[in-house]
C-alpha positions, 0 to 999 in steps of 0.5 A: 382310471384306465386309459382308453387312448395311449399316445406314445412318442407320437411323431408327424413330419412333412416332406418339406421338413416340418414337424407339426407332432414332436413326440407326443406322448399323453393318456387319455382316460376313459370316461374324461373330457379332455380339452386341448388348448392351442394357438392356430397351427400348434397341432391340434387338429394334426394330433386328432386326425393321426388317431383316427386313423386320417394322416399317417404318423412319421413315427411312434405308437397310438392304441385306441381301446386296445387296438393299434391304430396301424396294425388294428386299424378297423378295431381302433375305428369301430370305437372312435366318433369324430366330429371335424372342424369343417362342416359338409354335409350333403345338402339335400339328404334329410337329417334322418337319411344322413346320420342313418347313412353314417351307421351303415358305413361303420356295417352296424345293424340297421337300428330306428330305435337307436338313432331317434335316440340320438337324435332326441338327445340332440333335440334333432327329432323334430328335424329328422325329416328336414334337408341339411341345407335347411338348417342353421349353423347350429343345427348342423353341427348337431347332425355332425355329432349325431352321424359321429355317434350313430355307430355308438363309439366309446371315444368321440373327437370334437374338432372346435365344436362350438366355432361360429355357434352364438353363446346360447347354443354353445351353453346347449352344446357344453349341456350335451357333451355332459350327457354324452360324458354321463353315457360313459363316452370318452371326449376330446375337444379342441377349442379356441374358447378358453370358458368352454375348457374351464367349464367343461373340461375334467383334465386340459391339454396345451400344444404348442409347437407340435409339442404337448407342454402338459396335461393336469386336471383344470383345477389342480392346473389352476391351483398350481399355477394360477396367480390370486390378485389383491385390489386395494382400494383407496380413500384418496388416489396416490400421484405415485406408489412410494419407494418405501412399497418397492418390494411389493412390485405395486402396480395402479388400478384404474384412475390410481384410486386403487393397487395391485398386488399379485401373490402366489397363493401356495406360498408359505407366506403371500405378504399380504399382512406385512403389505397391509401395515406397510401401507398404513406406515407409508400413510395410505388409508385403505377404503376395501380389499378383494381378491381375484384368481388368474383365469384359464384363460390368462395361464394358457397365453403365460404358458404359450409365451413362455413356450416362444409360440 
């Protein structure tokens, strides 16, 4: 695939000396839903408001469709929607009036049909005449998004979209950027739920100190680094695991009525047969077995530890 926005050597520097951007470098391709995971102050938002155009890069190169960010700046914006992490809107504008206003100052063509358009994929139709102080939280996340894409961009930027937005709405949201994405909008989002990049996401992003730790497709991320976790369950509970199970690294389940045993799925051999007979040897009776695979959520905070955030 070919890549919309190419990050190169990326750099943001402070007058105080930190360095929230230490030489990102990523691609993003077009037609993606790329999600970025990090802990509070990795730099996440930093990275999006250096490519759009927002804070200024100490060093390196950002190209948005082509269009050099600093040499091309108003070619790079045409193409980039972007929706912030804070809401503000003018209170009493109607929807209609705002995300109509957005499209203007982008000096695109007044278009009715284009914006009833977003508006209806938004399920924002039916408030279209109604003041932005009238409506919910929810709702007016929805008018950002519907003003970010009035001027019909090919890039769109979710800073925390769903942040304060209760489980149902945010399954509404995750509904809509997989419209968007079938319309052939490229999307990054920052998030702080682990679920939305798990369920949403084709390829996932971890900064970490200003720095990118990597970028993979979720599954190939997860197949690659995620753990597979054996529960035994037993007949009867064990006082302690036997030293004769030592190599196994053993660990109890709940009321010792039940051990652990974390395996690397990818290896040529995961012990798991070897284990079975041990435990019959050692005079354990197995009652039932079942696996589990190490979450999204749970390789992001290895991955954060290891980094020292």
């Amino acid at each position: 695939m070919t890549a919309i926005v190419s990050i190169k050597g990326l750099r943001k520097a402070y007058a105080s000396g930190m360095e929230a951007l230490k030489g990102v470098d990523l691609d993003i391709e077009e037609g993606e839903i790329l999600a970025l995971l990090g802990p509070n102050g990795a730099g996440k938002t930093t990275l999006i408001s250096t490519i759009c155009g927002i804070t200024m890069p100490t060093s390196g190169s950002i190209t948005v469709g082509g269009h050099d960010t600093l040499k091309g700046y108003r070619g790079a914006r045409q193409l980039i929607g972007l929706v912030p992490q804070e809401i503000s809107l003018e209170p009493f504008e109607t929807v209609w009036s705002s995300v109509s206003f957005s499209r203007g100052l982008f000096g695109k063509r007044r278009d009715d049909a284009k914006i009833e358009a977003i508006l209806r994929q938004l399920s924002l139709w039916d408030k279209r005449d109604a003041k932005t102080m009238e409506l919910s939280g929810g709702m007016k996340r929805r008018v950002l998004i519907a003003k970010a894409l009035s001027h019909e961009p090919r890039v769109l930027f979710l800073d925390e979209p769903t942040a304060g937005v209760d489980v149902e709405l945010r399954k509404d949201m995750w509904e809509t950027v997989a419209q968007l994405k079938a319309d052939g909008v490229t999307i990054i989002l920052t998030t702080h739920y682990i679920e939305e990049a798990e369920a949403i996401a084709d390829r996932v992003g971890v900064i970490s100190g200003g720095r990118l730790l990597l970028v993979e497709e979720k599954a190939a991320l997860m197949q690659r680094m995620g753990r597979k976790t054996l529960s035994i369950e037993l007949t009867e509970p064990l006082e302690e695991i036997p030293d004769s199970l030592g190599l196994y690294d053993l660990e109890f389940g709940p009321d010792k009525t039940s051990l652990l045993y974390t395996y690397d799925r990818n290896a040529e051999r995961t012990g798991i047969a070897r284990l079975i007979g041990d435990l019959t040897e050692a005079g354990i009776v197995l009652s039932d077995i079942a696996t589990s695979q190490s979450s999204l959520e749970e390789i992001f905070v290895g991955l954060v530890k290891e980094d020292g955030a």
